[in-house]
Residue, then its C-alpha position, 0 to 999 in steps of 0.5 A: x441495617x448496614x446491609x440494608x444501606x448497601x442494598x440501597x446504594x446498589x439499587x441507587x447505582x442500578x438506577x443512575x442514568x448511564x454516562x453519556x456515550x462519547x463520539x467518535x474522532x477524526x483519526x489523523x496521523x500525529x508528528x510521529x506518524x502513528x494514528x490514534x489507536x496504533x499499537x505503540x507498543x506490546x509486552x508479554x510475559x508467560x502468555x501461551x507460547x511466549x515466555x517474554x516478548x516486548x516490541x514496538x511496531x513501527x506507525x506503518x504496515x506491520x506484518x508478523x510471518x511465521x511457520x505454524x505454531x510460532x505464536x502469530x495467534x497468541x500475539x491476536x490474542x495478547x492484543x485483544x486481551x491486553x484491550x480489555x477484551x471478554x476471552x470469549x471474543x477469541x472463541x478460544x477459551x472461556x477463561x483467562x487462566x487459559x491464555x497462561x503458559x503451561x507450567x506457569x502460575x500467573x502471567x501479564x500482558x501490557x500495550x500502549x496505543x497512540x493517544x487521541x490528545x497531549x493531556x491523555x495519561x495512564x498508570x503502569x507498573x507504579x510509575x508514569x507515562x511519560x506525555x511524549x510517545x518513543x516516537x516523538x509524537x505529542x500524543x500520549x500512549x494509552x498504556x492498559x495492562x492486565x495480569x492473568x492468573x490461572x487459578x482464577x477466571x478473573x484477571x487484574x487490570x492495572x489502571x483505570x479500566x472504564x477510561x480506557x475502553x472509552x478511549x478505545x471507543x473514541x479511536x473506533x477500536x471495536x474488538x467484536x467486530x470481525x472485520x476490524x479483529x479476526x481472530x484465527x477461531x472466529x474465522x468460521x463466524x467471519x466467513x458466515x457473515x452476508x454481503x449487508x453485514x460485512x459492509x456495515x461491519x466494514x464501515x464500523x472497521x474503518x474508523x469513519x464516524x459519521x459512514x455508518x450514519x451516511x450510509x444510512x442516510x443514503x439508503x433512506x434517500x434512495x428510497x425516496x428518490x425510487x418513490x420521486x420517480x414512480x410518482x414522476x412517471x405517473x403524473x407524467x404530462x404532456x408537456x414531457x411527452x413533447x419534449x421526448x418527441x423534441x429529443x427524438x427529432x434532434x436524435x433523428x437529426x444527429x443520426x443525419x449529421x452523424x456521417x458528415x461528421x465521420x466523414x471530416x473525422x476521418x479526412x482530419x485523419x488522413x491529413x494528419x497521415x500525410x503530414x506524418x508521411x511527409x515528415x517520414x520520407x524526409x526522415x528515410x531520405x536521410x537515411x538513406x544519404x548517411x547509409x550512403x555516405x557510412x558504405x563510401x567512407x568504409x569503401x574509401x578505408x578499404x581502398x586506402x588500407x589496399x594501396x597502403x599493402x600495395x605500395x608496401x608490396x612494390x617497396x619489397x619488390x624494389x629492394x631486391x632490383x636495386x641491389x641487383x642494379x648495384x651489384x650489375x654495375x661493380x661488375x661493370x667497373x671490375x670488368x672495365x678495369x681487368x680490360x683496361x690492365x689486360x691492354 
């Protein structure tokens, strides 16, 4: 009977009409800077090449770089697990006892997103999440983390799982699209992807609601647009036939009037050379006149300098006469003064 109970409420809970599905939000940067959906921030522990790793991503542009086997793509698939995501997204493995290190029997990943509202709050580790994010931001991180086991297929998710993959679904994080998560198997599927799916996928990555429906729309309304304008070119009348014979006499006439109006454009040009040649000539006279004036300034310092060296010289030269001249003249004397004593 009991058994028989629970086969009832099963069928029951088969039968229950699914929870309405909730509507994507505007996604606005709160006081901190991070969007809705960004990664707050992620911790590892014994998760393929990582022993452990916590660290938290700044609200902007962030880019990990790394040579080959430096675990860039168990970071994808840490963040893509840690989202309640089937391992079969990363088209690596089908089990999630795969993703634990080698030599270890269990291992866990944790990650906070940026909230959509103060009021949104989840549980880890047995202890609460505080409503103010480490940036400062009012917006309450959604916090999920999953244990991994190796020696199960099923892994252990702390925290209400339900809850969060519909926050994750108002912040328009969708882990099947490839656009919006790549992972580095999946890239063969990404590249196989036609021109029309790899827009539509790229709408849904933006994070924009309502792009996928006005796109849609829009496809709709050309359609009709295309069928408006075969049904204007068949009920054409003969009113549109004169007024295309109207348009064709005014183009006749705009082509007559078009070189008259050259012919004043090209005058207006002219014009306005011959003002800027006028305003240049004056401009070169100057020139010219400070060329003039810098070459008789330079001239007047040489000459200068010269006649400065000359009088320089002609002193030099003097001193060796007047010194003669003396020397001529106590000769005079001594030789007037023997002739005065020898008379």
């Amino acid at each position: 009977m009991a058994t028989s109970a629970a086969r009832a409420a099963k069928r029951a809970r088969i039968a229950a009409p699914p929870p309405p599905t909730p509507t994507p939000t505007q996604l606005r940067r709160g006081d901190g800077g991070y969007v809705p959906g960004n990664i707050v921030e992620i911790e590892l522990s014994n998760f393929m090449t990582y022993h452990r790793l916590a660290c938290r991503p700044g609200p902007r542009l962030n880019l990990v770089l790394g040579p080959n086997g430096s675990g860039k793509s168990s970071l994808v698939c840490a963040i893509a697990l840690a989202l309640a995501a089937d391992p079969g997204v990363l088209g690596r493995a089908a089990s999630v006892g795969a993703f634990v290190k080698r030599g270890e029997e269990s291992g866990h990943v944790k990650i906070s997103l940026a909230g959509t509202h103060p009021n949104t709050l989840s549980a880890s580790r047995g202890r609460s999440i505080p409503r103010t994010s480490p940036s400062g931001s009012s917006m309450a991180p959604l916090c999920q983390e999953r244990k991994l086991l190796i020696s199960s297929r099923n892994s252990i998710f702390k925290g209400a799982t339900y809850p969060f993959v519909v926050n994750l679904f108002l912040i328009s994080v969708f882990l099947l699209n490839c656009v919006q998560l790549l992972p580095q198997d999946r890239v063969v599927e990404f590249a196989k992807l036609t021109p029309i799916q790899l827009l539509e996928e790229t709408e849904k990555a933006v994070g924009f609601p309502d792009l996928p429906v006005q796109h849609r729309q829009l496809i709709d309304r050309s359609k009709q647009l295309k069928n408006l304008e075969v049904m204007s070119l068949v009920l054409r009348s003969k009113a549109v036939k004169q007024k295309e014979q109207t348009l064709n006499n005014l183009k006749a006439l705009n082509a007559e009037l078009k070189e008259d109006v050259e012919h004043v454009q090209q005058r207006d040009k002219l014009m306005k050379k011959v003002d800027l040649m006028r305003k240049r000539l004056q401009w070169l006279k100057y020139e010219m006149k400070k060329k003039e004036w810098i070459e008789a300034h330079e001239q007047e310092k040489t000459m200068k300098k010269k006649m400065e060296e000359t009088a320089k010289i002609w002193e030099d030269s003097k001193r060796p006469i007047e010194e003669l001249k003396k020397e001529k003249m106590s000769h005079t004397s001594n030789t007037k003064r023997t002739s005065n004593q020898l008379a």
